[in-house]
C-alpha positions, -999 to 999 in steps of 0.1 A, spaced: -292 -45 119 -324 -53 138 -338 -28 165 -346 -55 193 -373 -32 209 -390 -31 169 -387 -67 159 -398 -84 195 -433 -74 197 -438 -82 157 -456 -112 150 -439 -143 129 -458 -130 93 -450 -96 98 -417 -106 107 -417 -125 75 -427 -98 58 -401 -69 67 -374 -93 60 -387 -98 25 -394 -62 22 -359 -51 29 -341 -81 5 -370 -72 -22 -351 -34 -16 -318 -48 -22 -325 -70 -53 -344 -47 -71 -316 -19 -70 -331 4 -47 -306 14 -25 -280 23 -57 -304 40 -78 -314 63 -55 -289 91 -66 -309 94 -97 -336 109 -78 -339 145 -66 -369 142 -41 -359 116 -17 -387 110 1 -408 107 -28 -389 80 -41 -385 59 -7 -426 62 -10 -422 49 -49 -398 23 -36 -420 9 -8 -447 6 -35 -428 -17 -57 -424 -42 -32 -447 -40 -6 -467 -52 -40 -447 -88 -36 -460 -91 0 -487 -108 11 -514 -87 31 -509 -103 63 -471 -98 67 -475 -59 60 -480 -39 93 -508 -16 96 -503 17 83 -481 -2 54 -475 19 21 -490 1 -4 -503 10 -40 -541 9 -37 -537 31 -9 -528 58 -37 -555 47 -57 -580 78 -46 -554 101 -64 -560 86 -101 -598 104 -106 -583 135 -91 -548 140 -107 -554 124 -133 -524 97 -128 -523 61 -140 -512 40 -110 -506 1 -128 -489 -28 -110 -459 -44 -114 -439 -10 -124 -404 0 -110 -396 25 -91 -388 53 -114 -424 47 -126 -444 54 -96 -420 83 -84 -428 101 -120 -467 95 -116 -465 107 -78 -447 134 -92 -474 152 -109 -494 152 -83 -468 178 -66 -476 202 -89 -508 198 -101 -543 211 -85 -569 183 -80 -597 181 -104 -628 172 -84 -629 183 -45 -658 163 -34 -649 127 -20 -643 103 -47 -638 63 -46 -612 44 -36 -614 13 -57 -606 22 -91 -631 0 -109 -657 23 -95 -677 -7 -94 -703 -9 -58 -697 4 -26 -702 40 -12 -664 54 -19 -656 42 16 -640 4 10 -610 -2 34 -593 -32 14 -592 -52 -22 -607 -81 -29 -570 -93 -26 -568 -81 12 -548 -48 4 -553 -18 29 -572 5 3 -575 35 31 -566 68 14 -531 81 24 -520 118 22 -489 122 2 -485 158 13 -490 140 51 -464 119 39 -437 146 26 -440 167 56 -438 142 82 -417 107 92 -432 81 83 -424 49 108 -422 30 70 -399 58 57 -378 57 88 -365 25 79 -348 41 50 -326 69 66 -293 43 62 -302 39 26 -285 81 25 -249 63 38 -245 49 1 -249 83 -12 -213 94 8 -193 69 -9 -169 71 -38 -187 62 -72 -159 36 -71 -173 20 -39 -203 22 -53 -196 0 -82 -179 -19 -61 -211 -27 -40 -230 -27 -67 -206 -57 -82 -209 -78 -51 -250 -74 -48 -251 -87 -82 -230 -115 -79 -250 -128 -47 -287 -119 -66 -274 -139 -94 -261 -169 -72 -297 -167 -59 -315 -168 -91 -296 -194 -105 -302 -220 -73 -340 -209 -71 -338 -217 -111 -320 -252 -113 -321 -267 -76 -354 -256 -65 -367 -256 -102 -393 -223 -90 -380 -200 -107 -412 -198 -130 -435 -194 -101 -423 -160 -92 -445 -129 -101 -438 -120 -138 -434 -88 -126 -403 -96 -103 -394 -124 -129 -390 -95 -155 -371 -67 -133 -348 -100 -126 -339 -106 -161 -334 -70 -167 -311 -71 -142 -294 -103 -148 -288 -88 -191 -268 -60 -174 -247 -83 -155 -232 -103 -185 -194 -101 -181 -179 -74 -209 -162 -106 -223 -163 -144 -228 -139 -157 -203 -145 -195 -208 -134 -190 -242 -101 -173 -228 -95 -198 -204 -97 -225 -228 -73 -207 -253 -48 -201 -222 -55 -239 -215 -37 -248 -246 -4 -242 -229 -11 -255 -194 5 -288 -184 -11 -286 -145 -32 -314 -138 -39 -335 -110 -60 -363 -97 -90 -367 -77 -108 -402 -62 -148 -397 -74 -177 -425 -62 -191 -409 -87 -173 -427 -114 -166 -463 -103 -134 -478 -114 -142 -497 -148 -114 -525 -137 -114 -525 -99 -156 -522 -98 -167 -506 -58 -133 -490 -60 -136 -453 -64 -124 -445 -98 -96 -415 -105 -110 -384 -123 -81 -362 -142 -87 -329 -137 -67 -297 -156 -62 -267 -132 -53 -228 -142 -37 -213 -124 -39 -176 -131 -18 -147 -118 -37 -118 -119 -17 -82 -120 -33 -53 -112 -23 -17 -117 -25 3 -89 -9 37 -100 -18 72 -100 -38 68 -135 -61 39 -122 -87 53 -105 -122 40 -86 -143 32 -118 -108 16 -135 -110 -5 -100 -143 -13 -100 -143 -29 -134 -113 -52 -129 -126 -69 -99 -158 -72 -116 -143 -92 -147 -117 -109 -119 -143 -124 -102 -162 -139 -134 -126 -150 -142 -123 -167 -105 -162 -184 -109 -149 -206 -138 -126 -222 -117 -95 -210 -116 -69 -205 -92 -65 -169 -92 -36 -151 -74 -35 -113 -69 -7 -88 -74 -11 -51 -67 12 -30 -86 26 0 -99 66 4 -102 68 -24 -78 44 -51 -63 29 -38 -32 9 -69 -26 2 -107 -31 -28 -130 -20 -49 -156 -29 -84 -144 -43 -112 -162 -31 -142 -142 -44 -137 -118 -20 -128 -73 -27 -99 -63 -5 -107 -35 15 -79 -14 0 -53 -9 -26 -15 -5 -27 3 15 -52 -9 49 -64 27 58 -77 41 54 -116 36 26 -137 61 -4 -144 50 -39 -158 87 -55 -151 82 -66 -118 48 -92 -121 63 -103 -154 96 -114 -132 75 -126 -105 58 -149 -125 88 -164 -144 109 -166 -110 87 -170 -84 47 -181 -90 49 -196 -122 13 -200 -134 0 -214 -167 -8 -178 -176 -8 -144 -166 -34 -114 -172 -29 -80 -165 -56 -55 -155 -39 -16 -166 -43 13 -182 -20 4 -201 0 35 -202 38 26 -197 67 13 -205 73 -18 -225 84 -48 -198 122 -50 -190 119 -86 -193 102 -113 -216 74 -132 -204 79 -172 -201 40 -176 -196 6 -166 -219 -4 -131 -211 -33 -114 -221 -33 -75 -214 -67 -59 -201 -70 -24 -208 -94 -4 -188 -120 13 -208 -105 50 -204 -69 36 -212 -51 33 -243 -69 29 -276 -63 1 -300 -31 5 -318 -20 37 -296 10 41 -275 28 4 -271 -4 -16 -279 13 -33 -305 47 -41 -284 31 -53 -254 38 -94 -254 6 -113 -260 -29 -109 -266 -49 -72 -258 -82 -63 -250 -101 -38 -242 -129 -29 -220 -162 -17 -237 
């Protein structure tokens, strides 16, 4: 959302600038680690300092919040104030300075090298705004930077389900990212080694809990769906310019996912997560939504539903008949607790059995009389 009446007046770099300052915000987890963090307004101040550090000079406005502005506070706190930190960093450093009493109360310099100049220099030598800020100015008033943040307090009111949820999707769109800016641009390397570490932090804690190429490629086994594709890419070794036919093996995947009483939000959250790694390698994934009967069917296509149907018992009977009668895929996985009944009817298909973290244990209840292969969530 862009406040016409803010953005027209802003030139084209600082217009830059905000935009980068507001996706720098979203890759680098601000807006979900937030609930961590008691003082709020201190940490919006932490969090502007993290990436207004990734900005150039001249697409910050005037008045920006930037780190050497802080920089008078080190000699009199006694803080260390280093580059390229996270957030929970500079909040913890800023911190101190709440409750503690300033050493020295005669005016002291503001570039930290100490090195020339009469304690009055007004930017770096990199072009930063080196002005001394007030952080007590800062707490006690509203900041036009700060303002900027008062939405970030809407992701506070969801469900920690819903918060996964979002959390799922930024990922998957910061990893799309990284990967293009890695292999199609090939510029990957020439991001700050700063960001370039915060990134692969991130990207370690967005592994999938397990390896679903190599499931797909044991539910492959059974699969007789294939079909045929005209390529240029591949010429035709007997007909020459004719486009040649590529063979191509298809999954196609019905999905179940248990939507009773026991499920709840975090449950939710990790199946789509795992659904969607499932759905990037490929496969045709279709969706049911269950408890003792299937409340819903659709196509996914990368995409959370807004919703969920169900919330009543738990039955496995009725996806295991749909896919024998109805859908017949070349396998079926189902994401559940895994607290129920055996199925009332024998599966004609591969199934593998997904059970959420807080479900049944290995070897508990009917883990050993479900059909097919189990795992479990970590």
């Amino acid at each position: 959302m862009v406040n016409p009446e803010f953005w027209k007046p802003l030139n084209d770099d600082h217009r830059y600038g905000l935009i980068k300052h507001e996706v720098l915000h979203i890759v680098l987890k601000h807006l979900i680690t937030q609930k961590k963090f008691s003082n709020k307004t201190l940490y919006n101040i932490a969090a502007d300092i993290v990436v207004n550090q990734y900005i150039l000079p001249k697409q910050l406005p005037e008045g920006g919040i930037t780190l050497q502005r802080f920089w008078h506070l080190q000699p009199m706190y006694g803080i260390t104030l280093l580059p390229n930190k996270d957030v929970g960093y500079y909040y913890e450093q800023l911190k101190k300075v709440l409750g503690l009493q300033p050493k020295m109360s005669f005016e002291v310099c503001t570039n930290p090298q100490g090195s020339g100049g009469n304690g009055r220099q007004r930017t770096d030598p990199q072009g930063y705004d080196t002005s001394p800020i007030s952080l007590s100015d800062l707490l006690s008033s509203q900041n036009q930077e700060l303002e900027r943040h008062q939405f970030w307090q809407e992701m506070e009111k969801l469900t920690p389900g819903e918060q996964k949820i979002i959390e799922h999707q930024m990922n998957n769109v910061i990893q799309q990212t990284v990967n293009r800016v890695r292999h199609k641009y090939k510029n990957y390397g020439n991001l700050p080694a700063g960001l370039v570490e915060m990134l692969e932090k991130i990207l370690a804690d967005m592994k999938p809990q397990f390896n679903w190429r190599r499931i797909l490629r044991l539910f492959a086994a059974s699969s007789n769906s294939t079909y045929l594709k005209n390529t240029i890419r591949r010429p035709s070794k007997r007909y020459g310019t004719t486009p040649g036919i590529k063979v191509k093996r298809h999954h196609k995947l019905l999905v179940a996912i248990d939507t009773s009483g026991s499920i709840n939000q975090k449950d939710l959250a990790e199946f789509f997560s795992e659904i969607y790694f499932i759905w990037r390698q490929g496969a045709e994934v279709f969706i049911v939504e269950c408890d003792t009967k299937i409340h819903k069917k659709y196509l996914y296509r990368g995409i959370l539903p807004k919703c969920v149907h169900g919330r009543g018992g738990t039955d496995f009977t009725e996806p295991i008949r749909f896919a024998n009668d109805e859908y017949k895929p070349d396998a079926v996985i189902y994401f559940t607790d895994g607290f129920a009944g055996v199925p009332a009817v024998a599966t004609r298909h591969p199934v593998l059995w997904v059970i959420s973290s807080q479900g049944m244990q290995e070897g508990e209840g009917i883990w050993n009389k479900l059909p097919g292969k189990k795992v479990k969530i970590n």
